[in-house]
SEVEXZA-971018 format. One line per field, with one value per residue (C-alpha): residue in one letter; x, z, y; residue number from 1. Coordinates in steps of 0.5 Angstrom, whole numbers. Example, Ala and Ser with C-alpha at 12.3 -4.5 7.8 and 13.67 -1.06 7.14 Angstrom:
BEGIN
res: c(a, s)
px: c(25, 27)
pz: c(16, 14)
py: c(-9, -2)
n: c(1, 2)
% end
This chain:
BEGIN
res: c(x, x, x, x, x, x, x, x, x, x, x, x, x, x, x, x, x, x, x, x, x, x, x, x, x, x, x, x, x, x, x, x, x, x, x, x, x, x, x, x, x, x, x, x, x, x, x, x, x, x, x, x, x, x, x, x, x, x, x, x, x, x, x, x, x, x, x, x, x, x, x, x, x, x, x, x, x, x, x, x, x, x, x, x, x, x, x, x, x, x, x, x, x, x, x, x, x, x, x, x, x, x, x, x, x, x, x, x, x, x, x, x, x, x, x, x, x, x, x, x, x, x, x, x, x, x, x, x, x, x, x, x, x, x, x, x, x, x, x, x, x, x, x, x, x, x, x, x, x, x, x, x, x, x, x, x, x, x, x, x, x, x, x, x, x, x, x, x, x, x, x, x, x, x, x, x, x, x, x, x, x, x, x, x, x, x, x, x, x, x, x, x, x, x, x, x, x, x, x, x, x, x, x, x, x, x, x, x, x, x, x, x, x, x, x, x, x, x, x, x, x, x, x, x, x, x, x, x, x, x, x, x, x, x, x, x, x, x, x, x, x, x, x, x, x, x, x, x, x, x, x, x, x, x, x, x, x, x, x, x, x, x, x, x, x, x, x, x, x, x, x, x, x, x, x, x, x, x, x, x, x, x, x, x, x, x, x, x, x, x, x, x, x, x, x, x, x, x, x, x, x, x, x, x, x, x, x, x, x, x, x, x, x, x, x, x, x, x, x, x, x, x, x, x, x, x, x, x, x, x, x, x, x, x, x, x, x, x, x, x, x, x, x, x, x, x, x, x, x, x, x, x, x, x, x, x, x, x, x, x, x, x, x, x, x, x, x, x, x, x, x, x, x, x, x, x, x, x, x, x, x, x, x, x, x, x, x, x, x, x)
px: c(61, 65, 64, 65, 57, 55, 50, 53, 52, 55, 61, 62, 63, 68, 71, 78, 77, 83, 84, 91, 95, 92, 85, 82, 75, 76, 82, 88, 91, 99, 100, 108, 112, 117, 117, 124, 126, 128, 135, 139, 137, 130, 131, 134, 129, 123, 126, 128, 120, 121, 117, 111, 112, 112, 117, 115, 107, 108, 107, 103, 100, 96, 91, 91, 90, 85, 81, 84, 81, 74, 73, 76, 71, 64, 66, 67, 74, 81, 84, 84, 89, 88, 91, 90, 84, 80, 84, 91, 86, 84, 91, 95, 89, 90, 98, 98, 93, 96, 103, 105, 102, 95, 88, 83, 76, 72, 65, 64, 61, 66, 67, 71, 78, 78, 76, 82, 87, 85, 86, 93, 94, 97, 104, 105, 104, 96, 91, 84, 76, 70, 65, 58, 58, 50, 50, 55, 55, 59, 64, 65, 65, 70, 75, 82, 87, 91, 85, 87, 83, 75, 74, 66, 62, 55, 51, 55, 57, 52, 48, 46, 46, 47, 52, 51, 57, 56, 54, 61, 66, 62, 64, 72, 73, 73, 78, 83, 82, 82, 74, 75, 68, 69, 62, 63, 56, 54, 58, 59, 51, 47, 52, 58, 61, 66, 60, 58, 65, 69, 76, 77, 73, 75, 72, 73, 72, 72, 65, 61, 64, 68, 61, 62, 67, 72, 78, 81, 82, 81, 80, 82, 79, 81, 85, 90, 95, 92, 93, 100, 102, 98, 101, 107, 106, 103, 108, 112, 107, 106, 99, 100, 93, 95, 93, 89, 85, 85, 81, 77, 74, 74, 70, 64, 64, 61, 54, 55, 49, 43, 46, 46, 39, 37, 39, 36, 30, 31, 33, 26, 22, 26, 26, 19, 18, 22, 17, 13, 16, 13, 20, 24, 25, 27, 29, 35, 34, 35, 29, 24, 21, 21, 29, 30, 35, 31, 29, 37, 38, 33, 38, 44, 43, 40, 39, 38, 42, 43, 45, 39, 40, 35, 34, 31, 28, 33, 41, 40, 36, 42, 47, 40, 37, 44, 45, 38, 39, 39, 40, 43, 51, 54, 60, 63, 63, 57, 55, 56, 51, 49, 46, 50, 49, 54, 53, 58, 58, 62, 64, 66, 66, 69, 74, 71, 71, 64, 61, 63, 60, 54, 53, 54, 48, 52, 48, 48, 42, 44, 44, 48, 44, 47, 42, 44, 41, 37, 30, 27, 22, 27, 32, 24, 22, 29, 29, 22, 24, 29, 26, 21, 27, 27)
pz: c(215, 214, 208, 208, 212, 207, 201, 194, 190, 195, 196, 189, 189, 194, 196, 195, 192, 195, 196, 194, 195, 191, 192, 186, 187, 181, 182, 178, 172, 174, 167, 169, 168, 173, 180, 183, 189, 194, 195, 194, 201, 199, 192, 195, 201, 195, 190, 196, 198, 203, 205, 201, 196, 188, 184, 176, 174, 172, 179, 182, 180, 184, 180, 178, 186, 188, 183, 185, 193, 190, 186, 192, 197, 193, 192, 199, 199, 202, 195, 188, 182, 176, 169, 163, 159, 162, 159, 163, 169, 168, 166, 171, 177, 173, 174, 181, 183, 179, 177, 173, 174, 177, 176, 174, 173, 168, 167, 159, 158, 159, 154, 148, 150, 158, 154, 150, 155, 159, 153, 151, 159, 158, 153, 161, 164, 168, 165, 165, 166, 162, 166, 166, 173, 173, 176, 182, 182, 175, 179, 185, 180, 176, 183, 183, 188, 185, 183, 186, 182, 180, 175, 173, 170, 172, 169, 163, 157, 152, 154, 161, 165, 173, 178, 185, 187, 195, 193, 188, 194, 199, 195, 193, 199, 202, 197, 199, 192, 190, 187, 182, 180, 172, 175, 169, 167, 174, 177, 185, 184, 183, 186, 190, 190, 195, 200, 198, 198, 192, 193, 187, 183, 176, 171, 165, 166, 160, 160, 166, 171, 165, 162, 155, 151, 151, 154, 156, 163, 168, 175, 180, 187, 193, 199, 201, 201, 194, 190, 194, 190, 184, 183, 183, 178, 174, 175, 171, 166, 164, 163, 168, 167, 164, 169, 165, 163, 171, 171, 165, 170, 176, 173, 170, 176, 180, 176, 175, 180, 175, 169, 172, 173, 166, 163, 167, 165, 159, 157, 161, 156, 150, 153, 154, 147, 144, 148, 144, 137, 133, 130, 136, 138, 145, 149, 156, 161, 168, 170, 166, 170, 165, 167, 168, 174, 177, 183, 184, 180, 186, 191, 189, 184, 186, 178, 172, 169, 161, 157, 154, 149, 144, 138, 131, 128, 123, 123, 116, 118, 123, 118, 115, 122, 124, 118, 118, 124, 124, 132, 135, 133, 131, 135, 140, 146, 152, 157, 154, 153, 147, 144, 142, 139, 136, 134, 138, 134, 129, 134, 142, 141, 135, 137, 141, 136, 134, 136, 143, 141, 140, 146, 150, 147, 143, 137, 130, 131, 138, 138, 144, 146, 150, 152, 152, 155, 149, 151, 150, 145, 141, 141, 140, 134, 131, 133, 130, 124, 122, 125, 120, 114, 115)
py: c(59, 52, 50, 43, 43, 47, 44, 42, 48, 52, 47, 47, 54, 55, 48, 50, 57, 60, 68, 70, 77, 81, 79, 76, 73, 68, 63, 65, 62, 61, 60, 57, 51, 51, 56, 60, 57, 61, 59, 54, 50, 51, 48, 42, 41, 42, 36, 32, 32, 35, 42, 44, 48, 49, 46, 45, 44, 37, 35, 41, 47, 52, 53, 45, 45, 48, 44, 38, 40, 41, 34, 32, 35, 34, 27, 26, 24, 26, 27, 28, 28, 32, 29, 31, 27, 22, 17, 19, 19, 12, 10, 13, 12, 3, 3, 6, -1, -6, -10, -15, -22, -19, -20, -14, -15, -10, -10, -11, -5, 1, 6, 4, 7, 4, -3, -2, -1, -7, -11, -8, -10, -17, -14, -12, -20, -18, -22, -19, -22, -19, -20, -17, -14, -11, -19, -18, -26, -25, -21, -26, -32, -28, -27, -30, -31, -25, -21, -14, -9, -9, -3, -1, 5, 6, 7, 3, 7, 7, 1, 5, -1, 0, -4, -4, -1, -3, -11, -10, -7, -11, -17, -14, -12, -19, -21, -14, -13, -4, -3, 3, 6, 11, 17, 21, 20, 22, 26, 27, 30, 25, 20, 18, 11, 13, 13, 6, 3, 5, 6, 9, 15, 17, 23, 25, 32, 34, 32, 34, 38, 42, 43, 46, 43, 46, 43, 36, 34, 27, 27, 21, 22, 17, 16, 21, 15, 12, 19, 20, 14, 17, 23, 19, 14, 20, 24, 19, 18, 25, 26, 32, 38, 44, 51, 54, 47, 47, 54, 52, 46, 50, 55, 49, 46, 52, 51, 43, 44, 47, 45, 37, 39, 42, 36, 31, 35, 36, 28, 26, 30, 26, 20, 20, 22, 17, 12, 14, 14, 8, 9, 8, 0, 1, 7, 6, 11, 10, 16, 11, 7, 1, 1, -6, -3, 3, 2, 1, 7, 11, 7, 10, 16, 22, 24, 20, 25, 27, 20, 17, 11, 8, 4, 5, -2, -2, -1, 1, 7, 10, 14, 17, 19, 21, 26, 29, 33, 40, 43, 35, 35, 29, 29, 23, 27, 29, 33, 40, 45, 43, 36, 31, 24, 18, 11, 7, 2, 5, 10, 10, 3, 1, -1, -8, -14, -14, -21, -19, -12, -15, -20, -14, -11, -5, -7, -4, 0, 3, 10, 15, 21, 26, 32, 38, 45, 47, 49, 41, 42, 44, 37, 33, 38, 36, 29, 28, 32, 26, 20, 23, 22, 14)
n: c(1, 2, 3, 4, 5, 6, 7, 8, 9, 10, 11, 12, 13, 14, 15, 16, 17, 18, 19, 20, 21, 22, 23, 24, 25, 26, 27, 28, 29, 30, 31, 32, 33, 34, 35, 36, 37, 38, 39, 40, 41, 42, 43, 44, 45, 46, 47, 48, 49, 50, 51, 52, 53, 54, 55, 56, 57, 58, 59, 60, 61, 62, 63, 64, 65, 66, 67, 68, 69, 70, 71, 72, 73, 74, 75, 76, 77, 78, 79, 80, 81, 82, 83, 84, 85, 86, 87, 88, 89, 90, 91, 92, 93, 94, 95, 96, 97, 98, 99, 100, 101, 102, 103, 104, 105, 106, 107, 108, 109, 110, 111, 112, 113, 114, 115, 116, 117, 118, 119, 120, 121, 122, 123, 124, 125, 126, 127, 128, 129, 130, 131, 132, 133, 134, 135, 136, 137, 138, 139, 140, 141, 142, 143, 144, 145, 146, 147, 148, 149, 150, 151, 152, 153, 154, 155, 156, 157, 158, 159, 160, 161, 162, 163, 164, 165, 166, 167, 168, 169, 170, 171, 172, 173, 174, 175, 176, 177, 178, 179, 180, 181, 182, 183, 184, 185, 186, 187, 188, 189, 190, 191, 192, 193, 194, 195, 196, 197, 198, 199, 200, 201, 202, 203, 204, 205, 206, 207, 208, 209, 210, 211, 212, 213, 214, 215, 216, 217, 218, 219, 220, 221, 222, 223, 224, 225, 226, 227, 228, 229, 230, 231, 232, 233, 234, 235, 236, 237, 238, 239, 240, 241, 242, 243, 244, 245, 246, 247, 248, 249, 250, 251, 252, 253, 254, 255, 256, 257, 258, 259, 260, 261, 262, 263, 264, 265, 266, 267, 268, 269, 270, 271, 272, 273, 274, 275, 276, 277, 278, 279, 280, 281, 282, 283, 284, 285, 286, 287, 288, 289, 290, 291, 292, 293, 294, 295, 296, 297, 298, 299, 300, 301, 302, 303, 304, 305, 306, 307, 308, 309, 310, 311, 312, 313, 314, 315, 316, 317, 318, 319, 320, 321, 322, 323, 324, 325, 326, 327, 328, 329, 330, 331, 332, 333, 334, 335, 336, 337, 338, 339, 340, 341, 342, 343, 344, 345, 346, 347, 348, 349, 350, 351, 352, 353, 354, 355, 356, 357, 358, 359, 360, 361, 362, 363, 364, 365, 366, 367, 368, 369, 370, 371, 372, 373, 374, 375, 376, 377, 378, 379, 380, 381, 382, 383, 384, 385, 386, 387, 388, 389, 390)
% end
């Protein structure tokens, strides 16, 4: 069948799967730096760019291949890079869309990492805009005669606030600027920016599409052309995945379907709950209808997806409720198979000064729930357990 027309769970299967000579149904690991030439004529022609071949993993791996073809695919576009971390993607994808003496505009809320690259951005002459770009105004007032890159994740990390994409590149594009969507949150399941506008998609695919917390990755996805020149910068850079990292990713993704499903389920059941907790201040989740952006939220996501933030009603309670759970693990990451849960304050996002912290509405009280694939009494019995230490 062709599987381009096929659904999301097939795709995600066999999107990019290859059958090698020895008919091995799961992709093989061609765990290898370097790759013999043929002959010296070859070897020229290869390092020359010229011919398709293989040459050293740094710039190309069969195994990194077919998982770069399966994002590329899900994600409805014509290409994809893989690199070694989310941050490596983030950075490669930023230094293939900018110079010095550029202007970029990010939303404020983007996790801690990305904020402190853009910050780090003025010791190579680009100047960047913090704006609040949920109000696509801010993003067009904040526009410059050499704006070239407009970067936002949506929902935010860990405010949970949503950007209308299409509003967004409706407005950049007026203004040839590159708009550069991070969609770990959602993954190309519930949502996909290309479709709406987006030139530009990044991953951490050690969240989600990996799923279960044992390897490191990130994915760039674009144009042919944009990861042509990606994989160029990135080359240089060094951040290239490894094979067996790649393997790792290609096998989480053949169940992104079902389990983006579980914890959409299971993060439903935990936010209602929490709604109702006399200890529980506020609760952000864009399944909830009180969501100040959910009729956006149905617009462009098909899911809300596992991520739930809420507040307790005092800062000081945090650290007791945080160490008082038994099942829900204190650790900075998400999207795995079990539940984890930080404090950005003092964590993910640590690093933002702490006034503009606040103005951004990553308060002291603000805790970050990833809900994971336990049966969904069991992470409300744990949570209410803890609550009940406060």
């Amino acid at each position: 069948m062709a599987i381009k027309k096929a659904g999301f769970s097939t795709r995600s299967i066999h999107s990019g799967e290859k059958q090698d000579e020895t008919g091995s149904i799961t992709t093989p690991i061609y765990q290898t730096a370097p790759f013999e030439f043929k002959n010296a004529s070859h070897g020229a022609d290869l390092m020359g760019g010229r011919g398709k071949g293989y040459v050293y993993s740094r710039g190309a791996n069969p195994t990194t291949e077919v998982l770069e073809e399966k994002i590329a695919d899900l994600e409805d576009a014509q290409a994809a890079l893989a690199q070694t971390t989310g941050m490596a993607a983030i950075s490669a994808a930023v230094f293939t869309s900018i110079k010095g003496g550029d202007h970029v505009i990010a939303d404020e809320v983007i996790y801690g990492s990305t904020y402190d690259l853009f910050v780090e951005l003025k010791n190579f002459g680009v100047d960047v805009t913090f704006v609040d770009s949920s109000d696509a105004n801010n993003v067009e007032s904040a526009f410059r005669p050499n704006t070239k890159l407009v970067f936002f994740e949506t929902p935010a990390n860990p405010t949970l606030k949503l950007t209308d994409i299409k509003a967004v590149c409706d407005i950049a594009h007026e203004k040839d600027a590159t708009v550069m969507v991070d969609n770990t949150f959602m993954t190309p399941y519930f949502q996909k920016p290309i479709k709406l506008g987006a030139d530009v998609v990044v991953h951490s695919a050690t969240k989600y599409l990996n799923g279960h917390g044992d390897t490191l990755g990130g994915m760039i996805v674009g144009s042919s052309d944009y990861i042509k020149s990606a994989r160029h910068t990135a080359k240089n850079m060094g951040g290239s995945i490894t094979p067996f990292s790649s393997w790792l990713i290609i096998r989480g993704m053949k169940t992104l379907s079902i389990r983006m499903d579980r914890h959409t389920e299971n993060a439903m059941s935990v936010a209602k709950f929490l709604q109702g907790h006399d200890k529980i201040n506020t609760v952000i989740y864009p399944g909830l209808h009180d969501h100040p952006q959910y009729e956006l939220g149905r617009e462009q996501m098909s899911g809300a997806g596992g991520m739930i933030a809420f507040m307790l009603e005092d800062p000081k309670d945090v650290p007791v409720f945080l160490d008082s759970l038994k099942l829900c693990t204190l650790a900075v990451s998400l999207g795995e198979t079990c539940t984890l849960i930080q404090h950005p304050a003092t964590m993910t996002h640590g690093v933002v000064p702490r006034d503009d912290r606040l103005s951004y509405g990553i308060t002291d009280e603000l805790v970050r729930l990833s809900v994971g694939l336990e049966d969904a009494c069991d992470i409300i019995d744990d949570i209410e357990q803890a609550l009940g230490l406060i």
